[in-house]
N, C-alpha and C positions, 0 to 999 in steps of 0.2 A: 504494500500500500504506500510506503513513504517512497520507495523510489517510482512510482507510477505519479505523485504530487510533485516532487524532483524535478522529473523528465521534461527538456524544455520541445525535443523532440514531437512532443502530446499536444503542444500547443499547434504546433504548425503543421499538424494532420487536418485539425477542422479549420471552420473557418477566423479568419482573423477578429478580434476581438474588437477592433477599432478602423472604421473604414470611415473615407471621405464622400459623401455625398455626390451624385454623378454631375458634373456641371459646375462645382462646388469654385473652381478659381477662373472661370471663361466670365471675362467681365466684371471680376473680384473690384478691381482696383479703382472703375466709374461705382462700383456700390460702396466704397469704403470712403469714397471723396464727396460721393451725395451724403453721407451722413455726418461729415464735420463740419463744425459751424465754419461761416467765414470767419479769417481773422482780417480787422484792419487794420494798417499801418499808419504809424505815427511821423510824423516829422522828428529827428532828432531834433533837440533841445541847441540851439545855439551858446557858443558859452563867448560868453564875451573879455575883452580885454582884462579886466579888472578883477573879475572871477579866478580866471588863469594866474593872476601874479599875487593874489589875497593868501596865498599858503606862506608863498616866500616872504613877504611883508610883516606879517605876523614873526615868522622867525626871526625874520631880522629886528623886527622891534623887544623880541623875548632877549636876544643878543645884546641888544644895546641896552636896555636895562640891566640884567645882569654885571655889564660890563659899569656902568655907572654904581650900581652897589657894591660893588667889591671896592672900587674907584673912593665913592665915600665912607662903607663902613669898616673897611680893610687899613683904604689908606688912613685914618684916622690917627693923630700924633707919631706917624711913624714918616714923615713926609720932612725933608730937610727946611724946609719954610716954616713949617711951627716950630721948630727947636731953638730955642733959647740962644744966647751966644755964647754962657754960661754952659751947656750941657755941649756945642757944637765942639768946643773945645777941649773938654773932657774926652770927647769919642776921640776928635785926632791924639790927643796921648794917648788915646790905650789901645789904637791902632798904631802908633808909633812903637808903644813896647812891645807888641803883638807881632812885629816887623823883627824888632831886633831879637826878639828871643827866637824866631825862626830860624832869622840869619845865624846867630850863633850856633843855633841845632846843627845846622846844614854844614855849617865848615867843622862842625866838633867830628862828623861823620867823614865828612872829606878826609882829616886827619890822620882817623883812624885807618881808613883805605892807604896811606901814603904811608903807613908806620909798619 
C-alpha cells in the first residue's frame, strides 16, 4: 500500500490532475488589458532654481554658525587681544625658559653622542 501512494509513476497513468482550459491563452492578453483600469499620467513636478540649491544653503548656513560659535565661545580669553600686557609678558618668559631648557636638553644629548 505505501509504495502504491509512493509511486509517482501512478500518477501519470490517468489523467492529469490539472489541465488548462481549451482556448484558455488565444487572446489572453486583449482580456487581461480590458480589465485594468487606465492609468493617467502626470506631468512631473518642475523643481525650480531655489528648490535645487535650499539643501546646500542650509549646510552652508549650519557651517557658518558653527564656525562663528566655536569662533566666540572657544575663542573666549584665549585670543592674544584680550591679554593683559601684564600676562603677555609673563607667556614670552616662560616661552623663553621653555626654549632654553630644550636647547640645553638637545646639546646635553649631542654631547653624549660625541663622548
Amino acid at each position: 500500500m505505501k509504495k502504491e501512494l509512493n509511486n509517482p509513476e501512478r500518477l501519470l497513468k490517468g489523467p492529469a490532475p490539472f489541465n488548462v482550459p481549451e482556448g484558455y491563452f488565444e487572446n489572453f492578453t486583449s482580456r487581461m488589458m480590458s480589465r485594468l483600469p487606465e492609468k493617467k499620467y502626470e506631468q512631473p513636478k518642475k523643481v525650480t532654481l531655489m528648490q535645487h540649491v535650499r539643501p546646500w544653503l542650509y549646510m552652508a548656513a549650519v557651517f557658518a554658525g558653527l564656525g562663528l560659535f566655536f569662533k566666540v565661545v572657544v575663542g573666549l580669553g584665549y585670543s592674544s587681544a584680550t591679554l593683559s600686557a601684564g600676562q603677555a609678558e609673563v607667556d614670552e618668559d616662560y616661552l623663553e625658559y621653555v626654549e632654553s631648557q630644550y636647547a640645553s636638553y638637545i646639546l646635553a644629548e649631542e654631547m653624549e653622542i660625541y663622548e
